[in-house]
N, C-alpha and C positions, 0 to 999 in steps of 0.2 A: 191406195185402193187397188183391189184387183177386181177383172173380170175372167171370170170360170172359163176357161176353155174346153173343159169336160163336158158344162152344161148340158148338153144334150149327144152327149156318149151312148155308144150301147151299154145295156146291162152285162154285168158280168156273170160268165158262165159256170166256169170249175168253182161253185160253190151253192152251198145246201141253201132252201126259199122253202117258207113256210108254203107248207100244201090247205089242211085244212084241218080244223080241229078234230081232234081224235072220236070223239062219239057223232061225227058226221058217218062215219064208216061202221054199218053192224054189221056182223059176223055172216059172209053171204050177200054183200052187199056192193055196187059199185055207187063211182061218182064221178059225172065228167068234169071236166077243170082246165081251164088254160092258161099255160104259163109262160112266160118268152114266148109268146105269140104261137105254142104250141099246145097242139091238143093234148090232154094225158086221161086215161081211165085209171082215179083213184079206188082201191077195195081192199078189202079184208076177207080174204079167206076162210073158210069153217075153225081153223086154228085159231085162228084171230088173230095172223100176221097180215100185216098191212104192205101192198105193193102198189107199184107205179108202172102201167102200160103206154106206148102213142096209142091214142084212138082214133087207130084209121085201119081197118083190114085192110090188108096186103093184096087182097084180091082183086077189088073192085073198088075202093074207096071207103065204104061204107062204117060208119063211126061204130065203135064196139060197143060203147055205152048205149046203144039203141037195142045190141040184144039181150041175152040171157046170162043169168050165173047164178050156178048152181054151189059152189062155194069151193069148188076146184077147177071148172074151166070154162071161159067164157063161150057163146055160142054166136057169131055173125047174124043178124035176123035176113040177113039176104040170100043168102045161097048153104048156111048151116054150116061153116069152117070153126073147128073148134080151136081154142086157144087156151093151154096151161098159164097159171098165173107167173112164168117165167117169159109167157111169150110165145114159147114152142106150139106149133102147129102138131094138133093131136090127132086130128078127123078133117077128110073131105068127104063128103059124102055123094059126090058124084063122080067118085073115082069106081069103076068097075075093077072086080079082080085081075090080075093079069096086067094091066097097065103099070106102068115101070115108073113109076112117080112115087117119091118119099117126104111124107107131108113132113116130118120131124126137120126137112133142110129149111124149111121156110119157116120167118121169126117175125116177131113183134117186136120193136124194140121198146128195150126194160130199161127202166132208170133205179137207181139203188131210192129207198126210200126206208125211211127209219123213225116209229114213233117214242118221241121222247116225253114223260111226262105233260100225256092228255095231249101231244101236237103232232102233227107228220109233216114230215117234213120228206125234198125229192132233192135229189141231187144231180146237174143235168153236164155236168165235166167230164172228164177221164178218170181222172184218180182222188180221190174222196179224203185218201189220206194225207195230202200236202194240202187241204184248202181248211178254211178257218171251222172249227170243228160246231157242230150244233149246242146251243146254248145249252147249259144246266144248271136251272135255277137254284141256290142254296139255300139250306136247310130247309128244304119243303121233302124232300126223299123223291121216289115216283109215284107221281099222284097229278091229277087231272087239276085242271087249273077251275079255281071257285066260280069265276064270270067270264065269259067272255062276248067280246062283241067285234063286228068286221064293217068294216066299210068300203066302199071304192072311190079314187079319186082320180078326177081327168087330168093326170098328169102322169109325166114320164118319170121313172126311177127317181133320179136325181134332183129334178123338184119337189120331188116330193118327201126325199131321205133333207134335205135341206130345210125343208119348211117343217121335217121331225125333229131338227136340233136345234132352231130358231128361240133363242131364248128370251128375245125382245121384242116378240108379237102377244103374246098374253095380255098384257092389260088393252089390246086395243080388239084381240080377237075373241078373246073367252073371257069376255065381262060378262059377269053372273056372280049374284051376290054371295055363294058358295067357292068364289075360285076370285077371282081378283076386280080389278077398277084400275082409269086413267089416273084417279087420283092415289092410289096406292103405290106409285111409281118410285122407286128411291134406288140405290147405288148398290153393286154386289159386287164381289171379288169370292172368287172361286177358283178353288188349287186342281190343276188337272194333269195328271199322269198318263205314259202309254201305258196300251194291255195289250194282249194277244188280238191282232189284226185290230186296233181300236186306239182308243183312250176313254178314261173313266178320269168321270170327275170324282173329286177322292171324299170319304163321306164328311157328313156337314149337318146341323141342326137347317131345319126347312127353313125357307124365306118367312118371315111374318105375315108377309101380305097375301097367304097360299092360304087361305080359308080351310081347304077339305082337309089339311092335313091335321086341323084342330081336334077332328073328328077321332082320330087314333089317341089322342090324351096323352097324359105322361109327355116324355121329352123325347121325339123322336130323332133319329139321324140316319141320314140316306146317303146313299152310293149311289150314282148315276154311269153308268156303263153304254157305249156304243162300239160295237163289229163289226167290221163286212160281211155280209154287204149291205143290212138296212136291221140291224136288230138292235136295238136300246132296250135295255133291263135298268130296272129302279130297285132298289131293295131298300125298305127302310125297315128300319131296326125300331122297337116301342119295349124296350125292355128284356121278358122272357120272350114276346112274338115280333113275327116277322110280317111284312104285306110285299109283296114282290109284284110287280108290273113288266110283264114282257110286251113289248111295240114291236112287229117284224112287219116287212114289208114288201109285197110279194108285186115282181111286174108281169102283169098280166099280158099288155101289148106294149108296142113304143110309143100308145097315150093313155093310158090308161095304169094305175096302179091299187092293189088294196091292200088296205092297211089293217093289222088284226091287232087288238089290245087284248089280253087275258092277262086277269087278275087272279093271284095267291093272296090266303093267310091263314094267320094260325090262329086269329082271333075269333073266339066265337062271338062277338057283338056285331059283327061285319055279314057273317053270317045269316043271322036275324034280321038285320040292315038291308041284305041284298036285291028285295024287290025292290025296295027305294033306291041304292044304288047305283040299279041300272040303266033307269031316266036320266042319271045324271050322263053317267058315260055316255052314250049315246048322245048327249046336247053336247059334249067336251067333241067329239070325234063329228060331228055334223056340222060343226064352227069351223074345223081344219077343213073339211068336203067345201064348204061353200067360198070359202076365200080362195081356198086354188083353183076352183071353179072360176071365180070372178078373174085370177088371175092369170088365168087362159088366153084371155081376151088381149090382155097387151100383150103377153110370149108368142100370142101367133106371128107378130111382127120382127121376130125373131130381135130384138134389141141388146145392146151390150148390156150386162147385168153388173155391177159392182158391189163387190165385199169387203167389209169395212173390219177396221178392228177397230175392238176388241169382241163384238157381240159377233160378227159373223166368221169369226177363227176357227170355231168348232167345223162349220161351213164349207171352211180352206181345206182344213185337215182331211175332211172326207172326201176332196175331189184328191189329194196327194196319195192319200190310202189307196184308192182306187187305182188310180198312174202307177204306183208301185207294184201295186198286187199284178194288175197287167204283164209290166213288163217281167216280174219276179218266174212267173211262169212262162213269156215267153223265153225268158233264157235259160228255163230249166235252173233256180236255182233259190235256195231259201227265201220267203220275205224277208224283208228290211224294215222293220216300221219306220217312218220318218219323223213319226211326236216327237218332244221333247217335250219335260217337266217345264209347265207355267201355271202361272196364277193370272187368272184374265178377269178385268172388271167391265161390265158396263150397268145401265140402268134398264129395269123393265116391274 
C-alpha cells in the first residue's frame, strides 16, 4: 500500500486549464473567472479572438470585469483607464497635456489563451511550448462540442483528479438503473500504455455492466486517455461514428475545483436524444459533487490516505506524472514519462 505524499500538493502551473466553453464569450463580450486562486477577465474581441486578462487594474485595484468593452478596449468603471486586449494601457483620462506620463508603459498582465474546438483554454507558465499540449479530439475536425455541462467540487486538484480515475467507485456511487448496481460487480483486467504526459488505457469493447453505453448499439470500443494535468478523453468508436467525452479539470482555489464534461458525436440519434441526455449527465457529475463533498469531512483531519493495487495504480501514476513533470521543468530538461506498459485487474 502506499500513501500519496503529493496528496495535497499545489496545482501545477506551466500548463494550459480549461477556461470556459467557447459560446460563454460573444464577440464583444467579457467574463470574470478564477483560476489558481487568481482573477482573469476572459473575452472575445470584435474579431472573435478569444483573450485572457488579471482583473485587477493597476491603478487602484478595481476588477476590469466591472467595467466596459467595447470589443477593443476595456474601460476601468473607476477612474476611466483604458486597456487594449493585450493589456497595454491606451488612455488616462485624467492626465493633462504637458504632463510627462506614458500610459502605454503600464500593463495588464496577459496570459496566452487559445480556443480549441468549442473550448478555451489559459495558460498561466512561462513557455507554452515545452508543457503538455491542449487536447485534440479525433475525428470530430473544429467544431464545438454537442453538450456540455460544468460543475464545482469542494475539493483540491488532486482529490479530485483522483476521484476522476477511480475505477472502483461506480457501482456504489452512480447507481442508477441506466449506469450500474452493487450487484453488477464482477472482475476486469485492462491493458494500459503511456502517452504524451499520461497513459491511455488501450481500446476495449465496454464493460457489460455500463448500461448507457447500450444506447450507441452495434459493438462499441473505446480508448480511455488521461494528461496532465487533469484532462481524460474517452473516444468510443460505434462503427462509421464516433462519441468522444472530454473530462478537464480546472483549480479554481486550493479547495475548491470544477470539473467540465463536453460531449462529441457523429451520431444523429444522440442528437434527437439530447434533451433527454442531459438529465442524465447532470445526475452522473452531481454523484461525484456529493461524495467529495461528504468526503471533506474526514480530509479535514488531514489522515494518511492509502493506494491500493491494482484499482488505485492509475491513482499512483498521476501523483509520479505530476513529481516528474515538476522536477522536469525545474531542471530545465525534457519530461520523462514514468508509465510502463501494464494490464491491471480489479473488480467494480
Amino acid at each position: 500500500m502506499d500513501s500519496p505524499s503529493s496528496a495535497s500538493s499545489a496545482p501545477l502551473r506551466e500548463v494550459w486549464y480549461y477556461g470556459v466553453p467557447g459560446h460563454f464569450l460573444k464577440p464583444g463580450h467579457v467574463r470574470a473567472k478564477t483560476i489558481l486562486g487568481e482573477p482573469l477577465l476572459l473575452g472575445r474581441d470584435r474579431d472573435g479572438t478569444v483573450f485572457a486578462l488579471r482583473d485587477i487594474c493597476p491603478h487602484r485595484g478595481m476588477p476590469l470585469s466591472r467595467g466596459r468593452f467595447d470589443g477593443r478596449e476595456i474601460e476601468c468603471c473607476y477612474h476611466g483607464w483604458r486597456f487594449d486586449v493585450a493589456g497595454r494601457c491606451t488612455a488616462i483620462p485624467s492626465l493633462v497635456e504637458g504632463q510627462a506620463f506614458e500610459p502605454g508603459r503600464i500593463k495588464v498582465t496577459a496570459y496566452p489563451a487559445r480556443e480549441v474546438q468549442g473550448n478555451v483554454w489559459v495558460f498561466f507558465g512561462d513557455d507554452p511550448a515545452v508543457a503538455p499540449e491542449i487536447p485534440v479530439l479525433p475525428d470530430l475536425g473544429e467544431r464545438p462540442a454537442d453538450l456540455i455541462e460544468r460543475t464545482r467540487l469542494d475539493a483540491a486538484i488532486d482529490h479530485a483528479v483522483v476521484g476522476l480515475m477511480d475505477p472502483a467507485h461506480g457501482p456504489f456511487v452512480h447507481t442508477a438503473w441506466w449506469w450500474r448496481s452493487r450487484r453488477s460487480i464482477h472482475e476486469k483486467a485492462k491493458s494500459f500504455e503511456p502517452s504524451p504526459f499520461g497513459f491511455t488505457m488501450v481500446r476495449h469493447a465496454p464493460s457489460t455492466n455500463s448500461n448507457a453505453y447500450r444506447i450507441l448499439g452495434g459493438r462499441p470500443a473505446t480508448e480511455i486517455s488521461f494528461r496532465l494535468p487533469a484532462v481524460r478523453i474517452e473516444h468510443i468508436r460505434i462503427g462509421r461514428h464516433v462519441v468522444c467525452i472530454l473530462t478537464a479539470l480546472t483549480p479554481i482555489d486550493d479547495r475548491t475545483t470544477e470539473i467540465t464534461t463536453a460531449l462529441y458525436w457523429t451520431m444523429p440519434l444522440l442528437s434527437v436524444l439530447k434533451p433527454v441526455l442531459r438529465p442524465f449527465v447532470r445526475k452522473f457529475l452531481g454523484q461525484d459533487r456529493d461524495v467529495i463533498t461528504m468526503q471533506q469531512v474526514g480530509l479535514a483531519h488531514r489522515p494518511s490516505l492509502l493506494l491500493i493495487d491494482d484499482a488505485d495504480t492509475q491513482a499512483k501514476w498521476y501523483h509520479r506524472l505530476k513529481a516528474e513533470y515538476v522536477r522536469a521543468r525545474a531542471e530545465h530538461r525534457p519530461f520523462a514519462n514514468p508509465i510502463r506498459a501494464r494490464v491491471l485487474r480489479w473488480r467494480s
